[in-house]
C-alpha positions in Angstrom: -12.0 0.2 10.7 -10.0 -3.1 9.4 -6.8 -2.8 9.7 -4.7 -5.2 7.6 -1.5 -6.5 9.7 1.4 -6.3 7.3 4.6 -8.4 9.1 4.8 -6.8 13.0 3.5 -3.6 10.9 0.2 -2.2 10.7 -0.9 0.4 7.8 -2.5 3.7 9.5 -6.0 3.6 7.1 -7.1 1.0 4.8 -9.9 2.4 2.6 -12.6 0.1 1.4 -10.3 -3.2 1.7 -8.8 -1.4 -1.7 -6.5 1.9 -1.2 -3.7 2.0 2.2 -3.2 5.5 3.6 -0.1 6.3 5.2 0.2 9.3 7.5 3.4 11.1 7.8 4.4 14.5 9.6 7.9 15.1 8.2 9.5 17.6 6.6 8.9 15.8 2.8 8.3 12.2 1.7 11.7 10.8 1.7 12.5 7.4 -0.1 11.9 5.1 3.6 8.3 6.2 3.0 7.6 5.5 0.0 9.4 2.1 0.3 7.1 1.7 2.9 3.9 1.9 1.4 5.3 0.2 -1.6 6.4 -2.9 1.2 2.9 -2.8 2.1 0.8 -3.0 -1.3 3.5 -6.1 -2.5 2.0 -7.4 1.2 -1.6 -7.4 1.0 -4.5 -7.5 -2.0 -4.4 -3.6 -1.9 -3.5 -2.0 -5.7 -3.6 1.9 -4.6 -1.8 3.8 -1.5 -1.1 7.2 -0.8 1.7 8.5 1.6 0.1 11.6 3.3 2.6 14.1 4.6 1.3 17.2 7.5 5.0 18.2 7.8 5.5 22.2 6.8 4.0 22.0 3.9 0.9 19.6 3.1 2.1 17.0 0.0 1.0 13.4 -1.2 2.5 10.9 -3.2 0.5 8.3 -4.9 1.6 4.4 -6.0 -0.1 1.8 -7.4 1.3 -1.9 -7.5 -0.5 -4.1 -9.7 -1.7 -7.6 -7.9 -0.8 -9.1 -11.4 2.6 -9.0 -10.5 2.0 -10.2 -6.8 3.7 -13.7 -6.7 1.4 -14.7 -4.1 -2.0 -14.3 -5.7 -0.3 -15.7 -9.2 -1.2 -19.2 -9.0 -5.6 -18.0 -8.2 -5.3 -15.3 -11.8 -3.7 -18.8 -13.6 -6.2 -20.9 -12.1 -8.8 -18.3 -12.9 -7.8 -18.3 -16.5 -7.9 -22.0 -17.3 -11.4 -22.3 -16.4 
């Protein structure tokens, strides 16, 4: 399993280098876990996460942050498109 180290964090799956699965057992997804994930796809290459919630009743929520809009991988899609 890779496991991509986001800050002092660590996401709890990373599918296929491409979609981050967080795990949850709460009551609901509340807004700390969806700012969460979110805080992790601005973070890493990753486009696609899902917070998974096991609390009393089973739910998902599903994001998706484009890497276009990732400052850090910017400058390689310019560079990409000049040549």
């Amino acid at each position: 399993m890779i496991r991509f180290l986001v800050g002092d964090y660590f996401a709890d799956i990373v599918v296929e280098q491409k979609i981050i699965v967080e795990l949850k057992a709460a009551e609901a997804i509340i807004d700390s876990h969806i700012a969460q994930l979110m805080n992790y796809l601005k973070a890493t290459p990753c486009e696609v996460g899902f917070v998974l919630n096991f609390g009393l009743e089973a739910t998902f929520k599903r994001l998706r942050f484009s890497n276009f809009k990732k400052k850090y991988l910017k400058k390689s899609f310019e560079s990409a498109k000049s040549v």
